[in-house]
VOPAGU-2260 file (C-alpha; in pm, 1 decimal, decimal comma):
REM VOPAGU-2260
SITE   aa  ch    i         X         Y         Z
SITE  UNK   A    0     141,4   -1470,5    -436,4
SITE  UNK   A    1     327,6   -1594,9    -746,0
SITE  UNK   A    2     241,1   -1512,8   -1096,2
SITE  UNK   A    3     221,8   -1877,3   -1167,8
SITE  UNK   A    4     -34,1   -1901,6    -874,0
SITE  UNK   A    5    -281,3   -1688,0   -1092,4
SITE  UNK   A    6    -121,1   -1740,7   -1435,4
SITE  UNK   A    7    -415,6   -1991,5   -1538,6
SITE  UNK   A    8    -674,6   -1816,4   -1411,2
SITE  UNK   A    9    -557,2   -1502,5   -1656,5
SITE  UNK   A   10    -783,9   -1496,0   -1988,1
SITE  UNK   A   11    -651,7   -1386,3   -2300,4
SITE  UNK   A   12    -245,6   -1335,0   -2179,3
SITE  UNK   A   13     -81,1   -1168,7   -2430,8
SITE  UNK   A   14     265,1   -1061,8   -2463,5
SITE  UNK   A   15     306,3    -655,7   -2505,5
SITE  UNK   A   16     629,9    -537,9   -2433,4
SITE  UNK   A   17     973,0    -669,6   -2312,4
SITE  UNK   A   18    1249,9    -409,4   -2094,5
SITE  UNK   A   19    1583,1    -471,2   -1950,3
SITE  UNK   A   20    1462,2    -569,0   -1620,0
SITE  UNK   A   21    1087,1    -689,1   -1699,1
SITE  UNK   A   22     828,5    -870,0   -1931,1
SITE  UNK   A   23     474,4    -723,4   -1960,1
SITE  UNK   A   24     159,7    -920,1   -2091,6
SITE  UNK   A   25    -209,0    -818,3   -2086,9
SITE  UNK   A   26    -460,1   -1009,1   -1967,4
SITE  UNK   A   27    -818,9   -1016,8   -1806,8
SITE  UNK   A   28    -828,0   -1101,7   -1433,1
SITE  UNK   A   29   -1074,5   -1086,6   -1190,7
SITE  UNK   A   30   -1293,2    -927,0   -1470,0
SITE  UNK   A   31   -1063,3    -670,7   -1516,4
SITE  UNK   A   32    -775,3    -583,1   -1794,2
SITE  UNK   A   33    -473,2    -556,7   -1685,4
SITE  UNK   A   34     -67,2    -546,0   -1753,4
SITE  UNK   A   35     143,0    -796,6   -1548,9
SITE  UNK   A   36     495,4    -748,2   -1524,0
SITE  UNK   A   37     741,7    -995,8   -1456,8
SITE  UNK   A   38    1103,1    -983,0   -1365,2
SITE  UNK   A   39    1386,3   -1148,0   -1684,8
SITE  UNK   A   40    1566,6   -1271,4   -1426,0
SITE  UNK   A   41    1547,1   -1370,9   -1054,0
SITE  UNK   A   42    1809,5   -1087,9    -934,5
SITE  UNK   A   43    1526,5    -823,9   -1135,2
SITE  UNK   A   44    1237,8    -940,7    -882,2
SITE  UNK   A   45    1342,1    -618,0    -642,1
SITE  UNK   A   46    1330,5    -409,9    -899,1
SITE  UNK   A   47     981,8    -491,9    -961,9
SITE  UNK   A   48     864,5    -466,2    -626,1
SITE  UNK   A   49    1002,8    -170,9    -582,0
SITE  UNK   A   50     793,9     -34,0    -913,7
SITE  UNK   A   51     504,7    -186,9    -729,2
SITE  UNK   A   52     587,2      71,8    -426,7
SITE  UNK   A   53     583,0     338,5    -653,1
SITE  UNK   A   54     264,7     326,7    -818,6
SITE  UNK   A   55     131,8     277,7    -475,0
SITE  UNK   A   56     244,9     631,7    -386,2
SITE  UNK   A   57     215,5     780,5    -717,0
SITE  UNK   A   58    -141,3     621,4    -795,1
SITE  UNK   A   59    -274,5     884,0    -488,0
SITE  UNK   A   60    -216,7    1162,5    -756,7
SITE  UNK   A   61    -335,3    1028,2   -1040,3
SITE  UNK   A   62     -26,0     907,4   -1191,9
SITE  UNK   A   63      44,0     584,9   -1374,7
SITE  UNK   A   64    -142,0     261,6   -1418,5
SITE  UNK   A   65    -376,9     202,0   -1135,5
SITE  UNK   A   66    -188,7    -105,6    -888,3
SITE  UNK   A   67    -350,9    -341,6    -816,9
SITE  UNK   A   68    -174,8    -610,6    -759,2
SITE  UNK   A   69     164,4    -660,9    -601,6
SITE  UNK   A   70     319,6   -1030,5    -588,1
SITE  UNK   A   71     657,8   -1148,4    -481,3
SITE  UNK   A   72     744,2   -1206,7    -805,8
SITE  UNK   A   73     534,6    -942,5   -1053,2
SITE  UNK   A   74     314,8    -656,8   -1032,9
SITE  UNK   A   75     -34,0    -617,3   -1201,9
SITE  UNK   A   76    -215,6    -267,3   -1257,3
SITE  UNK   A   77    -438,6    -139,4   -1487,3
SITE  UNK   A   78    -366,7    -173,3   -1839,1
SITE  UNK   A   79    -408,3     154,0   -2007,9
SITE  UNK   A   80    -557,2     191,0   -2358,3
SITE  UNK   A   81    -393,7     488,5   -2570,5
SITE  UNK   A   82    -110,1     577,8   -2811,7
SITE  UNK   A   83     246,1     652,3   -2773,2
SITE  UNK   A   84     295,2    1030,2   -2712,2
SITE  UNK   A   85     532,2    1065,5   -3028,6
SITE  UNK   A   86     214,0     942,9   -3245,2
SITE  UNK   A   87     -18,3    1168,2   -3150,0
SITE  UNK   A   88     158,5    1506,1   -3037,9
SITE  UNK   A   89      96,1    1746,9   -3321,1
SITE  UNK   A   90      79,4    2156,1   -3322,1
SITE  UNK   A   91    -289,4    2185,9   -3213,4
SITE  UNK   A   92    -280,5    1985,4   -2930,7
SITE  UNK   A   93     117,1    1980,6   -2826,2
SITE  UNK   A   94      41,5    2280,1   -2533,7
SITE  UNK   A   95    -220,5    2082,4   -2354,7
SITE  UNK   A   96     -68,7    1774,2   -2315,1
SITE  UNK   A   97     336,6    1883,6   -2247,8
SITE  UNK   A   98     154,3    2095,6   -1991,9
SITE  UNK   A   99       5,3    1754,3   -1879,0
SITE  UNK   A  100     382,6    1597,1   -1825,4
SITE  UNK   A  101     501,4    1936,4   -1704,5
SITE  UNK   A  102     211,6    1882,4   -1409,2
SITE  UNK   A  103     276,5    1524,2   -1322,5
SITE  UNK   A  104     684,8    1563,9   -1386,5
SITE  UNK   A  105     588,4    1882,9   -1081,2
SITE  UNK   A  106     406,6    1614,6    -867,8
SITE  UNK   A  107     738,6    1323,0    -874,4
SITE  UNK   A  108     959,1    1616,1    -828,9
SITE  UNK   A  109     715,1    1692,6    -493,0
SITE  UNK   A  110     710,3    1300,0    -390,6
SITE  UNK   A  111    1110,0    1270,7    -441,4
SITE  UNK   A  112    1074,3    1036,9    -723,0
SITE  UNK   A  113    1296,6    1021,0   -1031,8
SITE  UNK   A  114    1131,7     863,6   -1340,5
SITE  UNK   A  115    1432,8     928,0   -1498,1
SITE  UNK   A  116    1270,9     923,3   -1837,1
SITE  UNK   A  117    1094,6    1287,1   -1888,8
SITE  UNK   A  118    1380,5    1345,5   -2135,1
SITE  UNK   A  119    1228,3    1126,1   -2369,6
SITE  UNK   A  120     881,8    1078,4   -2300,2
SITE  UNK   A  121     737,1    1025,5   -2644,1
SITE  UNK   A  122     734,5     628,6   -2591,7
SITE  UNK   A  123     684,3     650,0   -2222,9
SITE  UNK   A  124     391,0     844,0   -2196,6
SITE  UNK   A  125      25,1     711,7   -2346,1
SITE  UNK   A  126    -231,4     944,3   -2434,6
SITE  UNK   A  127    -594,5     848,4   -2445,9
SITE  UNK   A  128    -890,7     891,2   -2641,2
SITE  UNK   A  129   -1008,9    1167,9   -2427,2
SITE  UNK   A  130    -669,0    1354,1   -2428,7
SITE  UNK   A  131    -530,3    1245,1   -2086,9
SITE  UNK   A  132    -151,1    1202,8   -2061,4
SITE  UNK   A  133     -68,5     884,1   -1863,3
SITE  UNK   A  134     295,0     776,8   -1771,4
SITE  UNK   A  135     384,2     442,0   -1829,3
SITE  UNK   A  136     704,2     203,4   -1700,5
SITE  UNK   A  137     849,0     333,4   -1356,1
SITE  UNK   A  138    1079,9      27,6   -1371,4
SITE  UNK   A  139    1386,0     301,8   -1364,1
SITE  UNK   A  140    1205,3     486,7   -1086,5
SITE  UNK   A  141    1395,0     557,6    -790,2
SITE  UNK   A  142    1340,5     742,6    -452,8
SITE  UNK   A  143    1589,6    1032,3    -451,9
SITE  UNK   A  144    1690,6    1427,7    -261,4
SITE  UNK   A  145    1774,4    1539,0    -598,8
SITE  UNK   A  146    1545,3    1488,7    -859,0
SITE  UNK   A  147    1557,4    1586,2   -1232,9
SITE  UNK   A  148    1196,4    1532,2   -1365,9
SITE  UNK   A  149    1125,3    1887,9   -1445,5
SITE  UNK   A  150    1479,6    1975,7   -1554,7
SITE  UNK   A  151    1518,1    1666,5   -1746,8
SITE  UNK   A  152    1147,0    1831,1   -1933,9
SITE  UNK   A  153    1325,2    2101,7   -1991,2
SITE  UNK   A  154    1601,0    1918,4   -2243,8
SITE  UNK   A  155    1255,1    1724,4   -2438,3
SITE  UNK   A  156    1120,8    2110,6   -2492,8
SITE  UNK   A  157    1417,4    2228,8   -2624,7
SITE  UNK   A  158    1404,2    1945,2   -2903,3
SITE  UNK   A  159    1042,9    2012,3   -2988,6
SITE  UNK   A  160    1013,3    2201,2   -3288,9
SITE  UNK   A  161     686,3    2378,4   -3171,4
SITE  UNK   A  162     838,1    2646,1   -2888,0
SITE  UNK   A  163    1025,8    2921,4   -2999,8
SITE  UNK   A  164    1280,9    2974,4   -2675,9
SITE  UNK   A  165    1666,3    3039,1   -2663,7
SITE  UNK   A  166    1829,9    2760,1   -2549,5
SITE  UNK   A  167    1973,1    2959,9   -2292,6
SITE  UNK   A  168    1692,8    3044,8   -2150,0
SITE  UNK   A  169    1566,5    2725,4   -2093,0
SITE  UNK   A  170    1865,8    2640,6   -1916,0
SITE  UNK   A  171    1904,3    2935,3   -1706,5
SITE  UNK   A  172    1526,5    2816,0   -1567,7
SITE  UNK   A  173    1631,8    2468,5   -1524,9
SITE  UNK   A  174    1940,5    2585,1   -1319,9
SITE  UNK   A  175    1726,1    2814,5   -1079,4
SITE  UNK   A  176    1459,2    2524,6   -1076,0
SITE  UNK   A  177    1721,4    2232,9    -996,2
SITE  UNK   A  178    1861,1    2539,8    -721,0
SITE  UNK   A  179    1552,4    2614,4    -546,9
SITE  UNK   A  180    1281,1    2369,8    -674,1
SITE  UNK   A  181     975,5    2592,7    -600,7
SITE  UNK   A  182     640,2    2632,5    -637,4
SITE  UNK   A  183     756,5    3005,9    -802,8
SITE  UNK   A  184    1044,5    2899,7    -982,0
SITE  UNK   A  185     788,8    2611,8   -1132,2
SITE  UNK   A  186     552,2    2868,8   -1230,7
SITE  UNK   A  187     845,7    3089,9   -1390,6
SITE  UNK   A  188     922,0    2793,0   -1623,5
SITE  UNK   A  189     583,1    2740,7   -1739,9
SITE  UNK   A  190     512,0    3134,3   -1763,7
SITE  UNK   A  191     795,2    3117,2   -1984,7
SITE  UNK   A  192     729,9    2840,4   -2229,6
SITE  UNK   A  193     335,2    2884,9   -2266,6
SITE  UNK   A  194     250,1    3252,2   -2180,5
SITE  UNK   A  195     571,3    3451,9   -2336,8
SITE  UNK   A  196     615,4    3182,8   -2589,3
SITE  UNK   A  197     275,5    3088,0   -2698,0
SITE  UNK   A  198      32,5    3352,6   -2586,5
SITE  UNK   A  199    -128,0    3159,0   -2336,2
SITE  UNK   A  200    -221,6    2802,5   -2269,5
């Protein structure tokens, strides 16, 4: 399937958002609202699918816009209402939802898959009206033996104004983590930031 196969049969396309690789547009199909991405260029069309494989896998754990479908030339998946991360983040909520990242960023380490974005997530992550933290845009996903999800967490905390940690702290933990990515060494990082740093969750 095409995009231009279902293109006309899409009800109120709008364009959203425009990457490197990809165009996104919202639209109602199939009674349903939902974000279709299509590839710049015919050389991007891989990388597209590829996103498409990812959600696949990542959509089992609750992560990332919900697939459902995957052409040979876009992807479509549930388009998620909610605001920017850096737009809502504030000091009464900011330990419930960078625990949030710190949970899903644990679950792509687990899979082997690099977002390759947790550095900066306040445009990459949505947060809804209920509170939930959804990741958005896996076009720079990749499978990989050495992930840096968690570690690359790490460097966004230490720019946050709201945790009081030594910087060398935090790296020592992201060494041992990046080392021996464990379930313990996880814990020891969040022990760290939240419990030590902030009396609790």
């Amino acid at each position: 399937m095409n995009f231009k196969d279902i293109k006309d049969k899409i009800r109120n396309l709008q364009l959203i958002g425009k990457g490197w690789r990809g165009t996104v547009y919202k639209g109602v199909f199939d009674g349903k609202t939902l974000a279709f991405k299509i590839p710049n260029k015919e050389e991007h069309k891989k990388a597209i699918q590829k996103e498409g494989e990812i959600l696949s896998i990542v959509n089992k754990h609750k992560i990332g816009g919900k697939l459902h479908i995957k052409g040979e030339d876009f992807i479509a998946y549930s388009f998620i209402e909610g605001k920017p991360l850096k737009d809502v983040l504030n000091k009464e909520n900011y330990k419930n939802l960078i625990l949030q990242l710190f949970q899903q960023a644990r679950t792509l380490d687990k899979l082997k898959i690099n977002k390759d974005e947790f550095q900066r997530p306040l445009k990459n992550a949505l947060v809804d009206d209920k509170g939930k933290v959804h990741l958005i845009d896996f076009e720079r996903a990749k499978f990989s033996e050495k992930v840096s999800n968690i570690t690359q967490l790490l460097q966004f905390i230490n720019s946050l104004e709201y945790f009081n940690i030594e910087k060398e702290k935090l790296i020592k933990l992201g060494k041992e983590y990046k080392n021996f990515p464990t379930d313990k060494n996880y814990e020891k990082i969040l022990k760290t930031i939240f419990k030590e740093n902030n009396n609790g969750f």
